[in-house]
N, C-alpha and C positions, 0 to 999 in steps of 0.2 A: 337160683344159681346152683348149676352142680355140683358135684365133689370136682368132675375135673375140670369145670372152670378155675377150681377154687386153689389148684395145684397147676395148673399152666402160668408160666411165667409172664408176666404183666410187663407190657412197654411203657413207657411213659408215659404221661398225658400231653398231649399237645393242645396249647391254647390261645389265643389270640387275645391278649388284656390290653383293652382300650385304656388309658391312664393319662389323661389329659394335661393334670398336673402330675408332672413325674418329674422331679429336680434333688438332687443328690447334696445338691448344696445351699439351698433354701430352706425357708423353714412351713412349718403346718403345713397346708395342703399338698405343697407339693411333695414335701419330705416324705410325709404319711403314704403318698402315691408311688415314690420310689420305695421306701422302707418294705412295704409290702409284696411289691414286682418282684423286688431283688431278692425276700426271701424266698417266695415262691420258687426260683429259679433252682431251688435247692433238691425241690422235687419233682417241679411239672417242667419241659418244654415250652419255653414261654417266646411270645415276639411281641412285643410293647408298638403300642400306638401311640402318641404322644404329640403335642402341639412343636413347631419348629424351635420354637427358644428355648425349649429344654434339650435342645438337642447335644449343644458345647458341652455340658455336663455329662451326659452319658458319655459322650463318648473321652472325656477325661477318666470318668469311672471305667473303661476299658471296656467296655459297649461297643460294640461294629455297626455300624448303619449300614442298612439291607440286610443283616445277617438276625441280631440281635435288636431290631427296634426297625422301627419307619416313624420319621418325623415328617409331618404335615403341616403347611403356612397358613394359619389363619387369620393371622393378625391384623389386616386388612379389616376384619368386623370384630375383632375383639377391642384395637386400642381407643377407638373412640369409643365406644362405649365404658370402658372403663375410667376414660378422660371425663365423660360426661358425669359419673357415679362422685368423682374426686368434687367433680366441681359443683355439683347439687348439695353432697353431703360429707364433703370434707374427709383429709385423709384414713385412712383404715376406721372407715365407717362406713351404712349404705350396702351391706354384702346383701340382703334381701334382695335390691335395687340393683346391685352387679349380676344377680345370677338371673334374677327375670332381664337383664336386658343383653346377658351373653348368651342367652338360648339360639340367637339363630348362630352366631358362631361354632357352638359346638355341633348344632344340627348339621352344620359345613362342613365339619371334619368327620364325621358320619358319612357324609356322602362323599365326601373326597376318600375315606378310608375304604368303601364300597368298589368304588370306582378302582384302586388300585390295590385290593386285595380278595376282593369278593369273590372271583375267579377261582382262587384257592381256597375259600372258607365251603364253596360248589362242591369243589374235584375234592373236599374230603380231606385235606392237610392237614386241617385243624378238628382237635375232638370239641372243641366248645368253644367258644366267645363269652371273655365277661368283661362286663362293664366294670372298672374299679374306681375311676375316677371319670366325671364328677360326683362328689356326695349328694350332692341336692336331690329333694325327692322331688322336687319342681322341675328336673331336666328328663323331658321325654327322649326316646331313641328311634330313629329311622331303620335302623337294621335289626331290631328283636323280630319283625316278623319274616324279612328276610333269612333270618340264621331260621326260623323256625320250618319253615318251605324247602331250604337245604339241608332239612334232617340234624342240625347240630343244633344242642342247647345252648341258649343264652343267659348269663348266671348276671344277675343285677348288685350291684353295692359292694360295700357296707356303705347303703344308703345311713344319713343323717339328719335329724332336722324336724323340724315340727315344735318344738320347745315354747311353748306361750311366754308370753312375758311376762313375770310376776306382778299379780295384780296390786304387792302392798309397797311398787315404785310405780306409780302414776305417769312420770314425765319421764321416765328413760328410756322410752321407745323414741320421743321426740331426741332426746340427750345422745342418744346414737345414730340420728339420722335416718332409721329406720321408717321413711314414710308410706313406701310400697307396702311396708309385713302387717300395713291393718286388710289389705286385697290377699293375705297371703294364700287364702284357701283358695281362690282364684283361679291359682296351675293345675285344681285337677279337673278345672273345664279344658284345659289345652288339650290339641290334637295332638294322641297320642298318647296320654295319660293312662286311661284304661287300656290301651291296647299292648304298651309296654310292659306292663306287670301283669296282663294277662298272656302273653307270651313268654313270659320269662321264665323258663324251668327250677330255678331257685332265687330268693329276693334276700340279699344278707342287710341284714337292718343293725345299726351301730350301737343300739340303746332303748330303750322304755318309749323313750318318744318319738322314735321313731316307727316301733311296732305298734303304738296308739295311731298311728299316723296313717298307718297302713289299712287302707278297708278289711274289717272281718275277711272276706271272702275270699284272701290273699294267702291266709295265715298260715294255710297249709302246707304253702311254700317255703316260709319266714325262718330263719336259720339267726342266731346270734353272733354275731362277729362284733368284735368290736370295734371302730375306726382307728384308734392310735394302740399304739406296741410301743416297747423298747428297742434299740439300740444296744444288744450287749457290746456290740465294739466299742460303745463310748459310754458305757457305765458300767467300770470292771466292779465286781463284785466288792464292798466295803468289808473293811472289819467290823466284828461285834463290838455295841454299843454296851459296854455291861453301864449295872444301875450307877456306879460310884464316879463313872465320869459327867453326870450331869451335876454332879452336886457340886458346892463351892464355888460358884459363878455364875454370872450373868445368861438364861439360855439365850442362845441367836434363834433368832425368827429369822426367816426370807419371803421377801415377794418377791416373786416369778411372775411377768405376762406384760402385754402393749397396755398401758396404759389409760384407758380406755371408761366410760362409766359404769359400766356394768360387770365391768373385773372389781370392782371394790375396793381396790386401793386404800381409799376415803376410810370406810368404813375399820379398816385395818387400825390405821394412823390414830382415828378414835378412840379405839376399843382398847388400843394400848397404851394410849397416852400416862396413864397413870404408872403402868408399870417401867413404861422409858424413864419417866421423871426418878423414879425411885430407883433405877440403876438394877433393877429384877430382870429386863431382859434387853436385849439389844434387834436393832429392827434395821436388815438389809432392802430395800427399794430397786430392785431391780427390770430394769425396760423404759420404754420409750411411748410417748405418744401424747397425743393434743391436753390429757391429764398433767402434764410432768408438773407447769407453775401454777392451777391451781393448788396443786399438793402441797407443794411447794409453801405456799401462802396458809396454809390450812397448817403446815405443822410450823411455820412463825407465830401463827396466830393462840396454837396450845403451846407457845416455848418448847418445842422441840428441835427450835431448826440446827443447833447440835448433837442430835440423841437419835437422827436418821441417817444413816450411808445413803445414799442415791450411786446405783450401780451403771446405769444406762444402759445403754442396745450392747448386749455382747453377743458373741456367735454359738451357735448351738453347740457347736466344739468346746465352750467355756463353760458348760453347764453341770457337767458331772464334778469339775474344781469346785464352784459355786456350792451347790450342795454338800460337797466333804465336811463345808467348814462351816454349817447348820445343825440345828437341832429341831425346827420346826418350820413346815412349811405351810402358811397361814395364808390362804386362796381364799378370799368369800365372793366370789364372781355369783355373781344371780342369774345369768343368763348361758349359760358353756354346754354345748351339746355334747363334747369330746371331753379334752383335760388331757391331753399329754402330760402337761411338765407334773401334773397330779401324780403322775407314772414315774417322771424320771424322778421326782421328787425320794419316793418310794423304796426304788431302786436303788440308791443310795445309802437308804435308811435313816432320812428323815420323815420324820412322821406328819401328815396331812391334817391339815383342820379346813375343813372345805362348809360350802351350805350344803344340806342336803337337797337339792336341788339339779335335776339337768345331770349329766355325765360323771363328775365326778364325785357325786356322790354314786354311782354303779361302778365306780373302780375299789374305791376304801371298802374295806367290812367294819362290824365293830372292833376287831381285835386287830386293827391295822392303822386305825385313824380316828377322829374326832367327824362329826357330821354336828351342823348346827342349822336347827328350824328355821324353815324358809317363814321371813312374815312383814312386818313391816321397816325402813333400812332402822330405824331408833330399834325394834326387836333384835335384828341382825348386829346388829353394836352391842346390845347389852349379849344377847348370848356368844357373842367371841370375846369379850370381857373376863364373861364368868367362865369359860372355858380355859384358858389365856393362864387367869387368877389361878385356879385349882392345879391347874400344872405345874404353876412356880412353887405352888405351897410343899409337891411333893413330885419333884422330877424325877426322881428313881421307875416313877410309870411308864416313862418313857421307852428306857430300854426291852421291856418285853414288845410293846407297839411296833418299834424299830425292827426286830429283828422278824416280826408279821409281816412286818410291810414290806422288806426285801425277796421274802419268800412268797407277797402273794405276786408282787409286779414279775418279778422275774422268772416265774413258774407259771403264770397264767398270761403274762402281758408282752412278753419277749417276742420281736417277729418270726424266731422261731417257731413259738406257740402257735402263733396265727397264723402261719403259714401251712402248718397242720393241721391247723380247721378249717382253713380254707382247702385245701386239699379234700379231706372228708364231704365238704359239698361237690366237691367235682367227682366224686367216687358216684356220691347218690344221686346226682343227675346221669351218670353215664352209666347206672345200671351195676356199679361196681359195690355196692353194699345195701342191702335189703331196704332198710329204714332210715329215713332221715335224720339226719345228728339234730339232738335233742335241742331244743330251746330253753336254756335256763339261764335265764335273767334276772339279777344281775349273778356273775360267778359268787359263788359260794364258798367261803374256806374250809376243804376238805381234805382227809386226811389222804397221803399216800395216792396210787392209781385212780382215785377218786377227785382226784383236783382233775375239771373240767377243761383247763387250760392245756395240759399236753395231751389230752388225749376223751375222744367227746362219748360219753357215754349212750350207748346204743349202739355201738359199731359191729359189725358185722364180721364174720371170720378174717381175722387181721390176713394182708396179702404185705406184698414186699415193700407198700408207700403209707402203711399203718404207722398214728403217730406213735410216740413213743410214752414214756411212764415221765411223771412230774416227780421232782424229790418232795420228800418228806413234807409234811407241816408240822411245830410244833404247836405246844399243845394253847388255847387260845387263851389271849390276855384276858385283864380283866378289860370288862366295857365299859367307856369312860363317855357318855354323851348328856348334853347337860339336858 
């Protein structure tokens, strides 16, 4: 790059984001699919792809169709097969099973998006094509070699996924319906496997497991992104938690998430039984799903059926209240590629106790949360037990945690952030900064310009869409993992 490349003024980027799930008023995938489009829109020229039923929502969210998006009808091959996944393996269960069996659907909107945009992706419109949605590393693309023929880069992810099932739960690959993910290595015989990530100018991978996922001979391409962000419109910034407010009272714990076997629930309800009984902390149950009346039955059976709130399905709108009125957020899910509400949790300033395991153990640091050894579920119960115990014995730990945890979610995890790393990879495929934004997985709590999150270290002489500086970190608690 010259000097006066380096000083002529820069146009925008224009780019064509396929975004399958893109819904504004849903939650997980699609959210995550909007959350990200719409930051982006901050810096690049964007025109969103999207399946038809997300269509009412954009254009509530003040979206123009034809201007601002093109919605596409696939439904025709998407609903029975998801009717079929329901009835195989039961409600919000079988997602292995939905994405191998909605592959030709999305292939459809591929070639229906070809057919009516290809023309301009030809003639030059757009500087790039990325794929953002779907996550699965199982769904190949019809147009990566096309964009590649027409001279524009095609930017893949934040792929996710790959996460084995831990081996010291035997039966919960059965317990979630999961009978497709023992064939899951299977998708990279698919047509189109190799040839999609060999075409793809950059591959943005959401997590550890999914860069293990990824063939070596990929790697060079492989950027970190991470799949979930924040919302700061819907988690304004908390007050400080100094040490003297946790004393003199019962802490609240919450659970966040669908209900599900492999969210841990169960294990939660266990772990704390003793401490509910004795009036040491109090335990919110929050969500919905095929879980709800075993749980239910499990905490009559330890005399707790007093000593649990049960919150049920609230709206994602309700979630930053929810968290106000916590002091700990106790997730022991075994199987979580992502972990948003791990994030929104966070961002609140309550402090995370997660397994180390999958996603959201690569969101917490040590000076931000509690992590607990993946091992057998009896291991998983005794170590959120003895983690649980040591927090009550001296709550004042908390507040330094708290105030980590706001600073790392909201400085590193904000779609702002991401929208900025994302940007950075559309700079380094289009030739706009030297070297690729570095791979460092998981973030790191660092101090000052050095937090990875606004701004990715290795960037090239900043131009006018260079991210910006991350505020301060203070200085790190102490580390608290049992």
């Amino acid at each position: 790059m010259t000097q006066l490349d380096q000083l002529a003024p820069r146009r925008r980027i224009r780019a064509l984001v396929i975004a399958d799930s893109c819904n504004p008023e849903w939650e997980s995938t699609p959210l995550v699919g909007w959350s990200h489009a719409n930051a982006l829109r901050e810096h690049v020229d964007i025109h969103i792809v999207t399946r038809s039923w997300n269509a009412p929502a954009l254009l509530r969210a003040g979206l123009v169709e034809g201007r601002d998006f093109t919605a596409l009808n696939t439904e025709a091959l998407f609903k029975p097969m998801d009717r079929l996944v329901r009835w195989i393996s039961g409600p919000n269960k079988g997602w292995a099973m939905l994405t191998a069996l909605t592959i030709p659907s999305y292939l459809w909107l591929e070639h229906l998006l070809w057919r009516r945009l290809g023309g301009a992706v030809r003639a030059g419109q757009f500087d790039l094509v990325h794929r953002l949605t779907p996550l699965s590393p199982a769904m190949p693309s019809l147009i990566a070699g096309r964009c590649r023929r027409a001279g524009v880069p095609f930017v893949l992810g934040p792929l996710n996924g790959g996460l084995p099932w831990p081996p010291g739960f035997p039966g919960l690959r059965r317990q979630e319906g999961e009978w497709l993910s023992h064939l899951r290595d299977a998708y990279r015989l698919l047509p189109g496997y190799r040839a999609t990530r060999q075409l793809a100018a950059a591959i943005m991978v959401g997590g550890a497991c999914a860069l293990a996922d990824l063939p070596r001979r990929w790697h060079d391409r492989a950027v970190y992104v991470p799949e979930n962000g924040i919302d700061l419109s819907r988690f304004p910034e908390p007050p400080p938690r100094p040490a003297e407010s946790y004393a003199g009272r019962p802490l609240r714990v919450v659970f966040l998430g669908r209900l599900v076997p492999y969210k841990g629930a169960d294990m939660l309800i266990e772990a704390a039984a003793p401490l509910l009984a004795a009036g040491r902390i109090t335990l919110e149950i929050i969500g919905f799903g095929p879980e709800r009346e075993p749980l239910g039955r499990l905490a009559e059976r330890l005399g707790l059926a007093d000593k649990i709130a049960w919150g049920g399905k609230i709206s994602h709108h309700d979630v930053a209240g929810r968290f106000s009125r916590a002091d700990l957020f106790a997730f022991p899910s075994v199987h979580e590629f992502g972990g948003a509400v791990v994030l929104e949790a966070m961002a609140m300033g309550v402090v995370p106790i997660v397994v180390d395991y999958g996603g959201p153990a690569e969101l917490i640091s040590p000076s931000s949360g509690f992590a607990i050894p993946l091992g057998t579920r009896e291991q998983v119960v005794a170590g959120l037990r003895e983690v649980l115990e040591r927090i009550v014995e001296r709550p004042g730990q908390l507040a330094p945690l708290s105030a980590r945890a706001v600073i790392r979610a909201r400085g590193l995890f904000a779609w702002p952030a991401k929208a900025r790393q994302t940007l950075e990879v559309y700079r380094w495929v289009l030739g706009r900064r030297e070297r690729k934004p570095e791979l460092r997985l998981p973030f790191a709590d660092m101090p000052g310009a050095d937090l990875p999150g606004a701004g990715i270290a290795g960037a090239d002489t900043p131009g006018p869409d260079t991210p910006g500086v991350a505020p301060p970190a203070p200085a790190a608690a102490e580390t608290v993992r049992p």
